[in-house]
C-alpha positions, 0 to 999 in steps of 0.5 A: 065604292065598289062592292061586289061582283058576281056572275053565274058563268063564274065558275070554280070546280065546277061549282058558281063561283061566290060574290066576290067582295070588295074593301077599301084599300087594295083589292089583288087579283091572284094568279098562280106561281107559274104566271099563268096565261089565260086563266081570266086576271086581264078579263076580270080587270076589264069586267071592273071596267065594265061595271064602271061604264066601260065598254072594252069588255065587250069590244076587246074580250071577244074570246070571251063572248064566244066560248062563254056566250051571253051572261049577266054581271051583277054588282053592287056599290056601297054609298054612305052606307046604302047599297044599290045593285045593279045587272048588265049584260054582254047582249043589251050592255047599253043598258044598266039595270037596277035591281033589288037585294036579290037583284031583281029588276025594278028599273032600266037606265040608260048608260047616259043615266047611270054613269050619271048615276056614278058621276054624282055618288063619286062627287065627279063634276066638270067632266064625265064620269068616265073621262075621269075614271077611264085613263086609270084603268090600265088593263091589258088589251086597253090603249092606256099603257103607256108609261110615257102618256099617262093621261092618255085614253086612247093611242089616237086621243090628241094630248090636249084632250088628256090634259083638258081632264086633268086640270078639269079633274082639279078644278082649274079648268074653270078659269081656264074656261073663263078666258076661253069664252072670252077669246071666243067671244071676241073672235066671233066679234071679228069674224061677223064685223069681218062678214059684215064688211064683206057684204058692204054693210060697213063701209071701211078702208083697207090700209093706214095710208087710206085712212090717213088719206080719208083724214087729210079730205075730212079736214079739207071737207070741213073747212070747206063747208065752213067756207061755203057757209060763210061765202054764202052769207056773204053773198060772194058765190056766183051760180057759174063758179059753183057748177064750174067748181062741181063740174070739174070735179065730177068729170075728173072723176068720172074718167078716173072711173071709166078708165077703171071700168075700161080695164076691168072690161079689157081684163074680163075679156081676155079671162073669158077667152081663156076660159072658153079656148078649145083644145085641138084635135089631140087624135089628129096631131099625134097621127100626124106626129106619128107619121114623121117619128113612126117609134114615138109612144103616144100612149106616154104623150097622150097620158102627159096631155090628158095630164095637162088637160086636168091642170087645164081644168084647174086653171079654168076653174080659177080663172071663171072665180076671176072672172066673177069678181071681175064682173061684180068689181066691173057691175060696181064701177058701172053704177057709180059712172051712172051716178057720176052722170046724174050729178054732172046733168044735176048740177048743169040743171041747178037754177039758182045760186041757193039750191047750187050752194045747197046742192054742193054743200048737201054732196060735201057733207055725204062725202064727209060721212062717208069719210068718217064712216070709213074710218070709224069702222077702221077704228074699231076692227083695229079695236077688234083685232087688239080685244082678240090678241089681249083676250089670246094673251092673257088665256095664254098666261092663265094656261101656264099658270095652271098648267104650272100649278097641276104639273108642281102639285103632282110632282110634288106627291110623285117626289114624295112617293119616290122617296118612300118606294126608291128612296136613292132614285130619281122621281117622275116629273110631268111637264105640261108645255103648254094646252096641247102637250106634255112631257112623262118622265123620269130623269136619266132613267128610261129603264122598263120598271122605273117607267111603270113605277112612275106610271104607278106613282103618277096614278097614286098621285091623282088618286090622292089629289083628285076625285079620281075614285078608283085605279086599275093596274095590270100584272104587266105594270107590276111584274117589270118592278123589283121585289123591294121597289113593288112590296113599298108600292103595294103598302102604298096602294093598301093605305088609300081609302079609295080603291085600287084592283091589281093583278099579281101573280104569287111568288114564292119569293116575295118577302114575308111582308108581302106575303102578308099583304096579299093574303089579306087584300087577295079578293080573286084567285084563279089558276088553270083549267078548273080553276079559271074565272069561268071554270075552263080555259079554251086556249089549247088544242084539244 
């Protein structure tokens, strides 16, 4: 736990301020009765922020900075009964030093290093130690104030980023990763199947009728090799009829090919003439326009033209990415005549009945494994696609398992706490609606203080459920809260062993049970001018 803080600009009538000293349990920063402002409540909250790896301290107090100038915050931390003493400083902050008793140097840690450091001792694992930390910290001037999105760290964070820490801060995000890898794992299956397909290295078909077609001509190519071979050895082939078979089959589709080739060449043609068509003489035909319609405004109409042009850009652009598939699809139509060609002037050539029954079985038998090779390879991106949707569908059911399980184990300590603080009153409810959004409310109560109340049970919640160490609350959650609803809160706070930092203003109108527990958990008290944390207040004109 954290166990002291003290700074040497941390001042008190004009004298430095002591260590101050942290415990278990509840720990309040106190201002005066009139609420002051500016006195250093917020500031000391973001300097606890500080001391657990935060960087808003620097970035948002610039006040601060400015009036005071570089200092060092020293601190210590207290594990299994060792304590270990640490200096950061506003100048080299991403540097955390490690120090002796007296704070003296004797090793330098990178940020990376000692939030490490803080993840291990607070027994912080399967996410950083300050996504697990740093949503609980609800300091003025930090974005984590919203009583709707308790788990959000920052206005922009996307919901799905909170709700990832959440079940991460539970363990369940384990499983979770699981069945992530696994989509993954068959995605990526897909996608480079897909890539291999695309450059031809898997031959397949691109529709069921194809496929269906491809089944039929396999059937019809086996029996027909079956037929060859029992035709030739029964000596019933004549070397004529096997050229006239072969021949006729290739001229057919050597035509079928040509007039692919034809239009495709027809169609290329008419994309490049498109494509390189110049513009006329935009200048020459409004002057001329000009001199029939002396009032027309060629600004508007060359500003249409020029606006025309740049859709004419467009279109060219498009139709040149045409044009190139265009001549590979006409590249590839052209070989293949080529090897139609061949095989007609091998055929014509073949001298015996032998080698004609082999060369018609030998072009049979590629036809067949191209076949089956295509729908193999349809086969299994169906296959594919299917792991993908199976893998996607059960990710989808263990989200909303787990979601369910986090979401029913919060309210469930939110019910209880509401019970004991407001007890004739609704509790808080969380509603993960799936991985990338939740819901933050309490029913039929959209009341100021009922939010922070819930906002306050919700962080009580995960303090006790989780491995979150430590809870920061502003004056701004506790002031919108009544007396009675606050006093309970405050007991709450002071029976957890982890810790809880508040800032409160005192009150001559709390409760003699109130009183009590802020005098014993008040650790900072601060009032204006002199008695401001560093001493001084620069708020107002001199």
């Amino acid at each position: 736990m954290l166990k002291m803080i003290g700074c040497d600009e941390f001042i008190e009538n004009g004298q430095i301020r002591p260590p101050i000293v942290f415990s278990p349990g509840l720990n309040t920063i106190l201002g005066d009765e009139y609420a002051t402002n500016s006195i250093g409540k917020s500031t000391f909250l973001m300097i606890i922020d500080f001391v657990f790896g935060g960087d808003d301290y620097i970035r948002r107090s610039t006040d601060v900075h400015e009036n005071v100038g570089v200092h060092t915050i020293k601190f210590s931390f207290e594990f299994d009964h060792l304590l270990y003493h640490f200096t950061r400083s506003t100048d080299d902050y991403q540097v955390i030093n490690a120090c002796d008793a007296d704070f003296n140097i004797t090793r330098r840690l990178t940020k990376k290093e000692y939030l490490a450091f803080l993840g291990n001792q607070f027994q912080i694992t399967g996410l950083s130690f300050r996504e697990a930390v740093s949503r609980f910290f609800r300091i003025h001037g930090r974005e984590t104030l919203d009583p709707k999105f308790p788990l959000r760290n920052a206005t922009q964070e996307p919901q799905k980023n909170g709700i990832q820490s959440l079940l991460k801060l539970f363990s369940y995000y384990d499983k979770i990763q699981h069945y992530q890898d696994n989509l993954k794992q068959a995605q990526e299956a897909q996608t480079m199947f897909k890539g291999a397909q695309k450059y031809h290295y898997l031959p397949s078909v691109n529709s069921k009728s194809e496929y269906t077609a491809n089944e039929k001509r396999i059937t019809a190519l086996e029996n027909e090799l079956q037929s060859l071979i029992r035709e030739s050895n029964d000596g019933l082939l004549s070397l004529e009829a096997i050229k006239g078979e072969n021949s006729g089959a290739i001229t057919q589709q050597l035509v079928v090919e040509k007039r692919q080739y034809l239009k495709i060449a027809s169609e290329l043609e008419r994309l490049e003439t498109n494509t390189h068509q110049k513009n006329k003489d935009l200048q020459t035909d409004l002057e001329n326009l000009k001199s029939f319609f002396p009032t027309v405004d060629l600004g508007k109409l060359a500003a249409i033209e020029y606006f025309h042009d740049q859709l004419g850009e467009i279109l060219n652009d498009e139709l040149k990415n045409q044009a190139e598939n265009l001549k590979s699809l006409l590249n590839l139509t052209s070989k293949s005549i080529f090897q139609l060609e061949q095989q007609l002037t091998t055929f014509e050539k073949i001298p015996n009945v032998a080698e004609a029954v082999l060369t018609q079985y030998s072009a049979k038998q590629n036809e067949l494994y191209q076949l089956k090779t295509k729908n193999n390879t349809f086969d299994q991106k169906q296959e594919l696609k299917a792991g993908v949707t199976t893998a996607s569908d059960l990710l989808a059911a263990v989200v909303t398992e787990i979601n369910y399980l986090a979401e029913s184990t919060i309210n469930g300590v939110m019910e209880e706490l509401s019970r004991i603080v407001t007890p004739h009153r609704q509790p808080p409810a969380l509603y993960i609606e799936s991985h990338e959004r939740y819901r933050f409310f309490t029913p039929n109560d959209h009341g100021t203080g009922s939010q922070y109340k819930g906002l306050i049970c919700f962080d009580l919640a995960m303090l006790a459920l989780s491995n979150v160490p430590v809870i920061v609350h502003d004056s701004v959650l506790l002031k919108q809260i009544e007396d009675e609803t606050l006093e309970k809160l405050l007991a709450q706070y002071n029976n957890t062993q982890k810790q809880v930092f508040i800032v409160l203003d005192k009150k001559g109108s709390f409760s003699e049970k109130m009183q009590a527990i802020l005098q014993a958990t008040t650790v900072l008290k601060l009032t204006p001018a002199s008695g401001a944390l560093f001493g001084r207040t620069w708020n107002k004109n001199l």
